[in-house]
N, C-alpha and C positions, 0 to 999 in steps of 0.2 A: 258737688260731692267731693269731699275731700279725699287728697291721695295719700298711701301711704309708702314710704321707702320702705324697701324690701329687699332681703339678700341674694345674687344672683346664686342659684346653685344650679350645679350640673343635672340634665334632664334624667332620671329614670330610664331603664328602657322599657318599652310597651310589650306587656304579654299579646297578642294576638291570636284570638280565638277562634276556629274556624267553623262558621256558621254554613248552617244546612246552603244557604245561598252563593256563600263564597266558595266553597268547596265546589259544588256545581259548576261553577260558573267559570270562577278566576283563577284561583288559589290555586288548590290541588290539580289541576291541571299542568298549569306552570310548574308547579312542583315536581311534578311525576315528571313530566319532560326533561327541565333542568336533573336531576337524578338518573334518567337515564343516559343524559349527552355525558355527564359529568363519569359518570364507570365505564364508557366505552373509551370515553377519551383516559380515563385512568387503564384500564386493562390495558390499550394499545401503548399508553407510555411505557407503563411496567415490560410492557414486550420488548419494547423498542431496547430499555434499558439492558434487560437480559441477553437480547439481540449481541447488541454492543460489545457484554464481557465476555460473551463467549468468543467474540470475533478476536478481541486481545487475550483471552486464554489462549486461542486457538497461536497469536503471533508468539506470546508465549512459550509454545511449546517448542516451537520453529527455529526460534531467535535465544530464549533464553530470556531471565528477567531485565526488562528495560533498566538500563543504566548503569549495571554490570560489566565489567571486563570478562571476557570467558577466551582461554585459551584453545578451547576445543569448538569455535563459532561455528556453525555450518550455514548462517543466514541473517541479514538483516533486515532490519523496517525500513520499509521505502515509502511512505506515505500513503496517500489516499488516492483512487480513482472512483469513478463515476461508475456503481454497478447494477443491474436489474435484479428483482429476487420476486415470489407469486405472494400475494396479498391477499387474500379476500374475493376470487375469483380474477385478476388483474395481475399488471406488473408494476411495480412501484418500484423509482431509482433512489437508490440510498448509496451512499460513503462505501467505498469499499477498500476496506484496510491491504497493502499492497505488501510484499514480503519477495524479497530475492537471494537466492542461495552465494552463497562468494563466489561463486564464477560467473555471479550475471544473470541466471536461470530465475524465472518469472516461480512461485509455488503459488501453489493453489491452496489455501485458506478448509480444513474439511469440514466444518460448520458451514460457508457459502458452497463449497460445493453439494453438501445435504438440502440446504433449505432451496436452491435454484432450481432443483429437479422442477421439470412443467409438469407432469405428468398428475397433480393436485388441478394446476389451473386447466387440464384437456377433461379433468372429471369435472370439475364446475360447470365449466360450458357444456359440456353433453345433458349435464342434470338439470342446468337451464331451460335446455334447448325442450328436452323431455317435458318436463313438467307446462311449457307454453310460452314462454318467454321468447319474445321475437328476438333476430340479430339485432333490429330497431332501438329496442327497447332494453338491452342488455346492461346497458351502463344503469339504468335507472335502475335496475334490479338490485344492486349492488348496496354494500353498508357503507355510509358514506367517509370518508378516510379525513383525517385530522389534517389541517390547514400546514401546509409548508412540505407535502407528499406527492410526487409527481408520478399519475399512472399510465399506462400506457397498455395495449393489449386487449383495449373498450372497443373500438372501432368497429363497424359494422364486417366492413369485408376480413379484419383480422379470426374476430369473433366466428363467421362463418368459416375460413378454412382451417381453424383447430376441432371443430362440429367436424367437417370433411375428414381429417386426419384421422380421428381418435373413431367415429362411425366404421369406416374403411378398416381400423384393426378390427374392433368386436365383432365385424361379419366375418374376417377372416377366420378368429378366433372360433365363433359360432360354426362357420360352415367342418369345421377340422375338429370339433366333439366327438370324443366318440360313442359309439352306443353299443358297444361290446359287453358292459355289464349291466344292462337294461332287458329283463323280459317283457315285452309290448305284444300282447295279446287282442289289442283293438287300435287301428290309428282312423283318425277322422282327417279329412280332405277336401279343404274348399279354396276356392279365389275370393281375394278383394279386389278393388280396380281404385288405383292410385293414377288419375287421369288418363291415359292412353295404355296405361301398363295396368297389367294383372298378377299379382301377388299370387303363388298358391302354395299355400301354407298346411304343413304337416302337424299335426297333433297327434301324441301317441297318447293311453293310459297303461300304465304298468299292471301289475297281478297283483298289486294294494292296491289300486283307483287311484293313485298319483299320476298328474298331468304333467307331457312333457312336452318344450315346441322340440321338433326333430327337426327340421328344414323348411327352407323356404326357397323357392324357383320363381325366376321374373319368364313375364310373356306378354304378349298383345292377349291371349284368349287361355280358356283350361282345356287345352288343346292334348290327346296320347302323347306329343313330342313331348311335350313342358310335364305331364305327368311323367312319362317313364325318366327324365333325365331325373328330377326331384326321387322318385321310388329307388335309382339304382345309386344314386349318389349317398343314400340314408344305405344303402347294400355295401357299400364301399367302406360306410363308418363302422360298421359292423352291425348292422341291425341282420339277423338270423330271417332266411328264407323259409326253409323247411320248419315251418311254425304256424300250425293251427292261428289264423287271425280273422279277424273280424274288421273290415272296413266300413265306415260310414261316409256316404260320400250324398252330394244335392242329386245327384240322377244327371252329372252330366256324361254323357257317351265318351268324351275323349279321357278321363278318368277311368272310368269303368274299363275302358279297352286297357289303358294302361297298367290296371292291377292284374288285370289277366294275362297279360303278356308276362309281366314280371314276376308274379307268384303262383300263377298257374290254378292250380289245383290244391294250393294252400290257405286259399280266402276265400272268404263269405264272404258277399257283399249286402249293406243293411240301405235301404232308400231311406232319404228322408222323409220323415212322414210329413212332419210341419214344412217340408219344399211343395212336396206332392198333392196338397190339400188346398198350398195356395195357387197351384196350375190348376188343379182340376176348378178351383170358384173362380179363377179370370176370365172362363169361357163362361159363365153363367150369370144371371143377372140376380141384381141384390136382394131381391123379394126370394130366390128360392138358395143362395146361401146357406141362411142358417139352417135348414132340415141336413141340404147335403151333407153341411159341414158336420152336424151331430153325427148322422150314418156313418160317415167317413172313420168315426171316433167310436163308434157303438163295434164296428166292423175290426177297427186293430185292437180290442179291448177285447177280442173272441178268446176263450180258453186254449181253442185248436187253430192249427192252421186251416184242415178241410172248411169250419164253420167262419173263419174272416173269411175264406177264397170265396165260399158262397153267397158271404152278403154283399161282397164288394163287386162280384158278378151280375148280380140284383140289382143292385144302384145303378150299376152302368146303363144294364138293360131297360130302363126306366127312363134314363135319358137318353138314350140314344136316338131315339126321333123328334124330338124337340132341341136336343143338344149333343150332336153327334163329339163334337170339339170337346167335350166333358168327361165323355163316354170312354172315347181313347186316351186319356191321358188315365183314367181310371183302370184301365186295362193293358197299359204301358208300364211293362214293369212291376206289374203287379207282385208276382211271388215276391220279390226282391223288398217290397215293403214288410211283408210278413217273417223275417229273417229269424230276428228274437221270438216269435211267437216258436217256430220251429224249435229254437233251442230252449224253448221251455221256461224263457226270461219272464219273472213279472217284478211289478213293486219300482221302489225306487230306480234301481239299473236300469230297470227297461225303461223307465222315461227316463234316464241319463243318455242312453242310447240309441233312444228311437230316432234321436235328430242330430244335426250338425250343430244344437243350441252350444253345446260347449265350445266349438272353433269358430261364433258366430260372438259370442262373446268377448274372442279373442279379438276379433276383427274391430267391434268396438272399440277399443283400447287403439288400434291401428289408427282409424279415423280420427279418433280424440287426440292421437300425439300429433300426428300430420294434419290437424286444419288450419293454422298457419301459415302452410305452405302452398302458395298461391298459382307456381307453374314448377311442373317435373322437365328437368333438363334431360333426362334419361334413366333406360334402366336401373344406370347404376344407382343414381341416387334415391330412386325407389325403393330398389334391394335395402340401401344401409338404413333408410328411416326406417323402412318395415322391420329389420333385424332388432334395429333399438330397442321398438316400439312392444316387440313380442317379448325381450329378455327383459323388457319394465314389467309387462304383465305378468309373465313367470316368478315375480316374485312374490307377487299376494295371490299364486294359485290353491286351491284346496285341491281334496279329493274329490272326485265325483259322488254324487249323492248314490247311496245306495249299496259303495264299494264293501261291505262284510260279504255281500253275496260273488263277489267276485272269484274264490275258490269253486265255486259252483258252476258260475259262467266259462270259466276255463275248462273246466270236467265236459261239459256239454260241447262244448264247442270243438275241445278234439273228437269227442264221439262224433258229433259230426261230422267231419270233416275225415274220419276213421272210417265210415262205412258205417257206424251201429247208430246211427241216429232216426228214431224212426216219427215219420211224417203222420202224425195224432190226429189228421185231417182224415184217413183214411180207416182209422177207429171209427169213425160215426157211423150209426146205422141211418 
């Protein structure tokens, strides 16, 4: 085969088409990657640059424009030192432009002094901390900083005592709220147990059905001491005494004695049903469960208080010789489950209210920020996670279901608690 000479010419460049295969595959992957390394590392340079002129705006303004004679000088440019400033949840050392007045005096830069504030980097780390991110794991959390950026403030035990510092304010902060312009018409009351310590946590709802955490008290147990110092210290903030309320609390005694010491003759107390229904089925065995547990349900679903007293009398009376342990827990506290029926509650509120489900929910949110945390050093550190962990939740609270009927529930409840409230059980013929 003969050859033929041919002129060398410069190549084309190739279209390249991005086939259903490549795109999947190769391509646009790389692509997409490349793209995004490539605006991060752009944004951060445009920052850095801006960084920069501000810093010499700032010597500017101090000094006057570089390379000028100025009779009236009040400062010179002294070079550069070695300074920290917060980054992206970190510390990162960059250049720091140096300025000294004519007698010597060191100035402060007010652009570095703005951007140094920590008080960004003690929010990063708490919002970390919140959302699950171990000390451990902290640095990997992070957006990773452009090559020739030195940080510092990752470290495990750094990262834990700005957690400690900034926790330690917001309980302060929390515990010093006031509730002077809050009318709280119902507060719910329960413990969690955060390893050897017991949380016991306040929950109020206002006269809309807005939820609010009020306090929080650490203890070994939900003990009258641990309630009444939690009741009187929410007395303290200004929460009003003399006020028709409505407590809902699991049926523990040392609670119960504590609202009554402290408000006397201004609360109701409501049992919880859904505590109450699970005492009474742990004395019983799983074959006769589900009838109790319906009765249990048919009984606080009565119109009257008289016709719940009588069916829940009935049930007890039924077990009571096969299951005496059943019997008395049914009869323990009885009236105190029937509270809302008294006040004439039905519909949504009353199942808002019949249980502790809304501070049981909170408690969720408790466990979920602290399972992380693998040994409790103490109280205190119990108190700050729980404190966190409550004012995270508070921010996606709603109303309680049912709250239009809430003008209502208020009406009833001072009657109540006024003397005019009349027991409907006692209407049955």
């Amino acid at each position: 085969m003969k050859k033929h000479a041919t002129k060398s010419t410069v190549a084309e460049p190739q279209i390249v088409t991005l086939t259903p295969a490549s795109t999947g595959q190769v391509t646009l992957p790389r692509l997409v990657l490349n793209t995004r390394q490539l605006l991060r590392e752009f944004m951060l340079s445009a920052g850095m640059e801006a960084f920069v002129k501000e810093m010499e705006d700032d010597r500017t303004l101090l000094c006057g424009p570089k390379g000028e004679f100025q009779t009236d000088r009040r400062a010179y440019r002294h070079g550069h030192d070695v300074g920290t400033l917060v980054l992206g949840g970190r510390k990162v050392r960059l250049p720091k432009p140096r300025v000294r007045s004519v007698a010597g005096q060191e100035l402060e830069l007010p652009h570095w002094r703005l951007y140094s504030q920590e008080d960004p980097l003690d929010e990063r780390v708490q919002e970390q901390m919140l959302v699950g991110i171990s000390t451990r794991k902290y640095a990997r959390s992070l957006e990773r900083l452009p090559e020739g950026l030195e940080q510092t403030s990752i470290r495990r035990s750094s990262v834990s005592r700005r957690f400690v510092a900034r926790t330690a304010r917001v309980v302060e902060e929390f515990l010093g709220r006031s509730l002077d312009a809050i009318d709280l018409p119902v507060i719910l009351l329960d413990g969690v147990h955060l390893g050897d310590h017991v949380l016991v946590v306040a929950l109020g709802i206002d006269d809309t059905g807005k939820k609010h955490v009020l306090g929080v008290a650490e203890g070994t147990t939900e003990s009258e001491e641990i309630g009444k110092s939690l009741l009187r210290g929410l007395i303290d903030r200004g929460l009003r005494v003399e006020r028709a309320r409505l407590f809902v609390i699991d049926g523990g005694k040392g609670l119960r004695k504590a609202i009554r010491s402290v408000f006397g003759e201004w609360a109701l107390v409501q049992r919880c049903q859904v505590h109450k229904a699970r005492n009474v089925l742990e004395h019983l065995p799983e074959r006769q469960r589900v009838w109790v547990r319906a009765s249990l349900r048919r009984a606080w679903s009565a119109p009257t208080v008289g016709r719940a007293r009588d069916q829940l009398r009935t049930l007890a009376g039924r077990l009571h010789g096969d299951h005496p342990g059943a019997a008395n827990s049914i009869e323990e506290g009885l009236d105190e489950t029937l509270t809302l029926i008294r006040l004439g509650l039905v519909g949504a509120l009353h199942q808002s209210l019949r249980s502790t489900n809304p501070i049981e929910n909170l408690q969720g949110s408790i466990r979920s920020v602290t399972r992380n945390v693998k040994r409790w050093k103490g109280g205190s550190m119990a108190l700050r996670w729980t404190v966190s962990a409550v004012l995270e939740a508070e921010k996606s609270f709603r109303r309680v279901k049912g709250h239009r009927d809430m003008p209502q529930f208020v009406v009833a409840l001072e009657a109540a608690l006024g003397g005019k409230a009349v027991d409907t059980g006692a209407q049955i013929a």
